[in-house]
C-alpha positions as CSV (number, residue, x, y, z in Angstrom):
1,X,-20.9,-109.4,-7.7
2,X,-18.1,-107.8,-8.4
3,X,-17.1,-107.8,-4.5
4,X,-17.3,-111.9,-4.4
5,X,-14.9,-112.1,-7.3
6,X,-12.3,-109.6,-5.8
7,X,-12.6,-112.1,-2.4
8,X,-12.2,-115.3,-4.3
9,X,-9.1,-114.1,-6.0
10,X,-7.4,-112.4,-3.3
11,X,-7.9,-115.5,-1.0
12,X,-6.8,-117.9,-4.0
13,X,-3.5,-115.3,-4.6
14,X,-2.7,-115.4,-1.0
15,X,-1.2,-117.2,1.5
16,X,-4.1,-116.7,4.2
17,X,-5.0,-119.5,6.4
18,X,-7.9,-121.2,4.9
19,X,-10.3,-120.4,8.2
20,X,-9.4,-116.8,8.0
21,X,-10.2,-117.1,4.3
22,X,-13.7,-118.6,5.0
23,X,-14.7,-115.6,7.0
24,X,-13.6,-113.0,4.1
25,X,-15.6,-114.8,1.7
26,X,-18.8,-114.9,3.6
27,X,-18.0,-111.5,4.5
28,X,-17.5,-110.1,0.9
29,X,-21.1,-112.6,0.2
30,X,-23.0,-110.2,2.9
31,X,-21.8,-106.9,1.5
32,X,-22.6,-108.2,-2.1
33,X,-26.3,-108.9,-0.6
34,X,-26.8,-105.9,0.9
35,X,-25.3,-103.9,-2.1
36,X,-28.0,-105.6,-4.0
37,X,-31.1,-104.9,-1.7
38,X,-30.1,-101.0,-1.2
39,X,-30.1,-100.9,-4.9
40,X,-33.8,-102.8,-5.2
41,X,-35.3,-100.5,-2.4
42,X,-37.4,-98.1,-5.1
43,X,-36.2,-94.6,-5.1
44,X,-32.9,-95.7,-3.1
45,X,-31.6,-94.5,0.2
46,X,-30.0,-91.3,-1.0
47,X,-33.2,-89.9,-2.5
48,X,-34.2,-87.1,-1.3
49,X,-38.6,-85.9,-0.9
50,X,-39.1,-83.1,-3.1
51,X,-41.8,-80.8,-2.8
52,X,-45.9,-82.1,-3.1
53,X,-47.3,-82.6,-6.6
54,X,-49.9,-80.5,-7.2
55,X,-53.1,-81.7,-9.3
56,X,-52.1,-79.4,-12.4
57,X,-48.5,-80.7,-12.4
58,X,-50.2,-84.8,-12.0
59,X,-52.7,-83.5,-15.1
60,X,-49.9,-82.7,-16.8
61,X,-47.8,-85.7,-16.4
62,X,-50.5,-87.7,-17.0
63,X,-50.6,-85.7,-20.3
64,X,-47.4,-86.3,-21.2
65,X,-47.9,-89.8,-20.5
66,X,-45.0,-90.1,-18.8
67,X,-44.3,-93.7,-17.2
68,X,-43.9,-94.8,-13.1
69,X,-45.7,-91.6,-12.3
70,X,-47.8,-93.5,-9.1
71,X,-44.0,-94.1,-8.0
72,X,-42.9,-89.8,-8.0
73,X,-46.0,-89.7,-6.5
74,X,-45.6,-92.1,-3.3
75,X,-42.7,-90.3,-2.6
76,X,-43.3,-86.8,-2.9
77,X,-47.2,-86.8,-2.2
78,X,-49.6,-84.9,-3.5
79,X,-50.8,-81.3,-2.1
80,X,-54.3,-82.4,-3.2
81,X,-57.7,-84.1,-1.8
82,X,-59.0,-86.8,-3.9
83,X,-62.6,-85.3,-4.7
84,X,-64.9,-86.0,-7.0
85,X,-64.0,-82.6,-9.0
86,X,-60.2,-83.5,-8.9
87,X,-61.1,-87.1,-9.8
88,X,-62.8,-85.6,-13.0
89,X,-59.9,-83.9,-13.9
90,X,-57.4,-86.4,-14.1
91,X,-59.6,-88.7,-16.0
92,X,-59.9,-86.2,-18.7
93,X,-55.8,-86.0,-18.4
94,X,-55.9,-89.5,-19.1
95,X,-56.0,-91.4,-15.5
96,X,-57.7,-94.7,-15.3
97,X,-59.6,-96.4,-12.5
98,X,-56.2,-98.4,-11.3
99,X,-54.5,-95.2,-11.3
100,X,-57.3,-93.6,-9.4
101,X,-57.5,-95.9,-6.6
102,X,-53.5,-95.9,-6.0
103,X,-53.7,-92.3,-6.0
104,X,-56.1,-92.5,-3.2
105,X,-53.3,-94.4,-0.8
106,X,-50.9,-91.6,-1.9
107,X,-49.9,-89.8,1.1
108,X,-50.9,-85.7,1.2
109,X,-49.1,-83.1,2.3
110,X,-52.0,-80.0,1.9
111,X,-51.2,-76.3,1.9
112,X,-51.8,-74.9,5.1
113,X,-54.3,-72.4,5.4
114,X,-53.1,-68.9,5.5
115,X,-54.2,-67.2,9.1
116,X,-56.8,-65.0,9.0
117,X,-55.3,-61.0,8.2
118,X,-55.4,-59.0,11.5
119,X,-57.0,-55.9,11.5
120,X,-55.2,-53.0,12.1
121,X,-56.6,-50.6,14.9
122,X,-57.1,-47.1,13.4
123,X,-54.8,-44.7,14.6
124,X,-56.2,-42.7,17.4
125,X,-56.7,-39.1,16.4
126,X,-56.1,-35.7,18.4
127,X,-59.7,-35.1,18.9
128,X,-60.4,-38.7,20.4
129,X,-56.9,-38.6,22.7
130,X,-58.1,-35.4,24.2
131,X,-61.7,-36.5,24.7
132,X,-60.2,-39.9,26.5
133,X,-57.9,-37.6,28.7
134,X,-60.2,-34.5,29.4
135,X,-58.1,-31.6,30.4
136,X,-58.6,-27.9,30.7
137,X,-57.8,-25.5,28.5
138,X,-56.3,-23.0,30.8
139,X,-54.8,-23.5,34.8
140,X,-57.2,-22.7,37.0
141,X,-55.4,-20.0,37.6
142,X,-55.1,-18.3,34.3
143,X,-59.1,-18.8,34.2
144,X,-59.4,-17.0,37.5
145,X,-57.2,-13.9,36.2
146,X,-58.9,-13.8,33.3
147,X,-62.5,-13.5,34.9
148,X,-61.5,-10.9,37.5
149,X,-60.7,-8.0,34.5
150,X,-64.0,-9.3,32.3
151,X,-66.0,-11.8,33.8
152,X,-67.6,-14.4,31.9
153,X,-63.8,-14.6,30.0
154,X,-62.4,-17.7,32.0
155,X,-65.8,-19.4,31.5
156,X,-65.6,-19.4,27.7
157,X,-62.2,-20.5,28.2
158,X,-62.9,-23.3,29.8
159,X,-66.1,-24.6,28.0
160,X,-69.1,-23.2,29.6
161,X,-70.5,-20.0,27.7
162,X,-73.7,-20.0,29.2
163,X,-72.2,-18.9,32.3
164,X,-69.7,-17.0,30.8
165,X,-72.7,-15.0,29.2
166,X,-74.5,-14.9,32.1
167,X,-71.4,-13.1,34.7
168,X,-70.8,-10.7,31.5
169,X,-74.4,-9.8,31.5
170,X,-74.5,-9.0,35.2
171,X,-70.9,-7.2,35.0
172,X,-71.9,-5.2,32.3
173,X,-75.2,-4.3,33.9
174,X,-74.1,-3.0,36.9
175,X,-71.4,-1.0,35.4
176,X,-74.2,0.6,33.5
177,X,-76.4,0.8,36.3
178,X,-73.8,2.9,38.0
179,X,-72.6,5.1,35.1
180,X,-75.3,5.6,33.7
181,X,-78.0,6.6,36.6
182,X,-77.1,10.2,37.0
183,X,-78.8,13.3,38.7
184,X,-78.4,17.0,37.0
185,X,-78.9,19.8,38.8
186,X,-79.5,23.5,37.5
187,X,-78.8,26.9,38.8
188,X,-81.0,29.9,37.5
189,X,-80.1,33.9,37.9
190,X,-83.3,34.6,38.4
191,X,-86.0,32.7,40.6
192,X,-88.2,30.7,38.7
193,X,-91.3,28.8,39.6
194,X,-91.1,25.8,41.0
195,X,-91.1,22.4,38.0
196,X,-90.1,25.4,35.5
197,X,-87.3,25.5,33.6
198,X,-84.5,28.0,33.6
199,X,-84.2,29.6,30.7
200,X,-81.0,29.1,28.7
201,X,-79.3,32.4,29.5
202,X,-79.8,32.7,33.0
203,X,-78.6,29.2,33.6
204,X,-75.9,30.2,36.1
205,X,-74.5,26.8,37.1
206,X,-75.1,22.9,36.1
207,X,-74.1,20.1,38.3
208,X,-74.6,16.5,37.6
209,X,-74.4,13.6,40.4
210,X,-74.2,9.8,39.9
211,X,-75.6,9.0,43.2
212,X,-75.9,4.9,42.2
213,X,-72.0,4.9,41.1
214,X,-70.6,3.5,44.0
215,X,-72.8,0.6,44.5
216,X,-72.8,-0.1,40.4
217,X,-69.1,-0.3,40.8
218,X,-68.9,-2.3,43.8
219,X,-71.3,-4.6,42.5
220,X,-69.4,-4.6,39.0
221,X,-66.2,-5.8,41.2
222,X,-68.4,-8.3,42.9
223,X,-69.7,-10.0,40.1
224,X,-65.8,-10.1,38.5
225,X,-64.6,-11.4,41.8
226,X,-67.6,-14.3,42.5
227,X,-66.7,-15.4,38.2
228,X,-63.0,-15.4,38.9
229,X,-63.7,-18.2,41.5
230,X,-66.3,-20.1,39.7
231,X,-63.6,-20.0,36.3
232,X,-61.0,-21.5,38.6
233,X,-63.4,-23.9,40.1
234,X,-64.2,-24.6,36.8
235,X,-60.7,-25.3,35.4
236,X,-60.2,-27.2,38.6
237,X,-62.9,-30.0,37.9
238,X,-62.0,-30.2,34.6
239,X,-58.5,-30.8,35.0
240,X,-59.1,-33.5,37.5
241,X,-61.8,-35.2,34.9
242,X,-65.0,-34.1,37.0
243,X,-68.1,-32.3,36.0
244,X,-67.4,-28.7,35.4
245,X,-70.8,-27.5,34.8
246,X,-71.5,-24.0,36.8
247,X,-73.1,-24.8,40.1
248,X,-75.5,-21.8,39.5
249,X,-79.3,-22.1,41.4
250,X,-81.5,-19.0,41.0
251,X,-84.6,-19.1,43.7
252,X,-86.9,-16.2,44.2
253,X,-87.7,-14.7,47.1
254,X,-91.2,-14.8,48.2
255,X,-92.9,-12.7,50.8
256,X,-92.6,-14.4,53.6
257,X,-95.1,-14.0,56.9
258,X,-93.0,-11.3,58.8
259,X,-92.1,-9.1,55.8
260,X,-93.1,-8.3,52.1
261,X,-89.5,-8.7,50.6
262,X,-90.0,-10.3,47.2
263,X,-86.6,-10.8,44.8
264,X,-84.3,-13.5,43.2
265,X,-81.4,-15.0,44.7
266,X,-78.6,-16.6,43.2
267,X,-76.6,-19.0,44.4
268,X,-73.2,-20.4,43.2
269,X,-72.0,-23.6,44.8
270,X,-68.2,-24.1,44.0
């Protein structure tokens, strides 16, 4: 009001035409109306929404008794569903049926939901790495050196024992087989009957023979040479991810209709 008065008097004071006049005074009338309806709007333009009531701060108030609380309410909302449970509650705070029905037309503004926690994938270990990306534990190379000077060595090394057992078996036996098969032979003084045996002192000469030493040997070296190939085989396949499992067949040897030949023969696909 205090806008129309200001108008009236500066138009009375001044020397204005009156037309001119006429326009400031309905101007200064509008601006005094709409001064008016900005200050009747509830809560006023300039307010600013706060955060959501929840239904222990509304018990509260309603506590307190504190008056125009349906107004905070409108404009802030409530971060609450208007159940049976809540509905309860606020009665025993002191809310009434009027109060109860407003507050359901009282807009919401509800928590959201926290997402659902991810699970964190274990760490992978060492173990499980290695068994994903299968690799050999030596070159093929280093297996195949290590067979040659005791077969059956590059086999353990790369995961098969059986057949490392088995070459060292067969190494081993015809290195025996060689050393150890031996012939002795004895020369007397005197002539003695044939199957005797010369007596200690007229032994003039002994002479022992290994007449099985060069085939024990040479099959020692074959056996070391056949396991160095199958250990480097072996490492190869596994390296490259494939099946490394010796590709050993054993298949005897019957007689057959033109001979009496019997045995075992081993093969060893690579």
């Amino acid at each position: 009001m205090w806008i129309c008065a200001f108008v009236e008097t500066f138009v009375r004071d001044s020397a204005i035409p009156r037309g001119i006049m006429t326009a400031l005074q309905r101007t200064g009338a509008l601006l005094a109306m709409a001064a008016a309806l900005t200050l009747a709007i509830p809560g006023g333009g300039s307010a600013q929404q706060g955060p959501a009531y929840t239904l222990e701060q509304v018990e509260r108030l309603l506590s307190a008794k504190v008056p125009g609380i349906i107004n905070d309410l409108r404009r802030d909302c409530i971060a609450f569903e208007v159940t049976d449970a809540n509905v309860t509650r606020l009665k025993n705070a002191g809310a009434d049926d009027a109060f109860i029905e407003q507050l359901r037309t009282v807009c919401k503004r509800l928590p959201q939901a926290a997402p659902p926690p991810t699970r964190a994938q274990p760490p992978v270990s060492a173990p499980e790495r290695q068994a994903a990306t299968p690799r050999a534990a030596v070159s093929p190379g280093s297996a195949a050196i290590r067979s040659l000077f005791i077969p059956g060595l590059g086999q353990f090394a790369t995961g098969k024992p059986a057949a490392g057992v088995a070459f060292l078996a067969a190494w081993g036996g015809a290195l025996g087989y060689g050393l150890l098969s031996k012939e002795t032979t004895t020369e007397c003084l005197a002539r003695v009957q044939p199957g005797a045996t010369c007596p200690a002192n007229d032994i003039r000469d002994t002479s022992v023979k290994r007449p099985s030493l060069a085939i024990g040997v040479g099959g020692a070296l074959a056996v070391a040479v056949v396991s160095a190939l199958h250990a480097r085989s072996a490492a190869s396949h596994l390296a490259m991810g494939a099946d490394a499992s010796p590709r050993l067949a054993l298949e005897p040897v019957l007689p057959g209709a033109e001979g009496n030949a019997t045995g075992l023969l081993v093969r060893i696909r690579f």
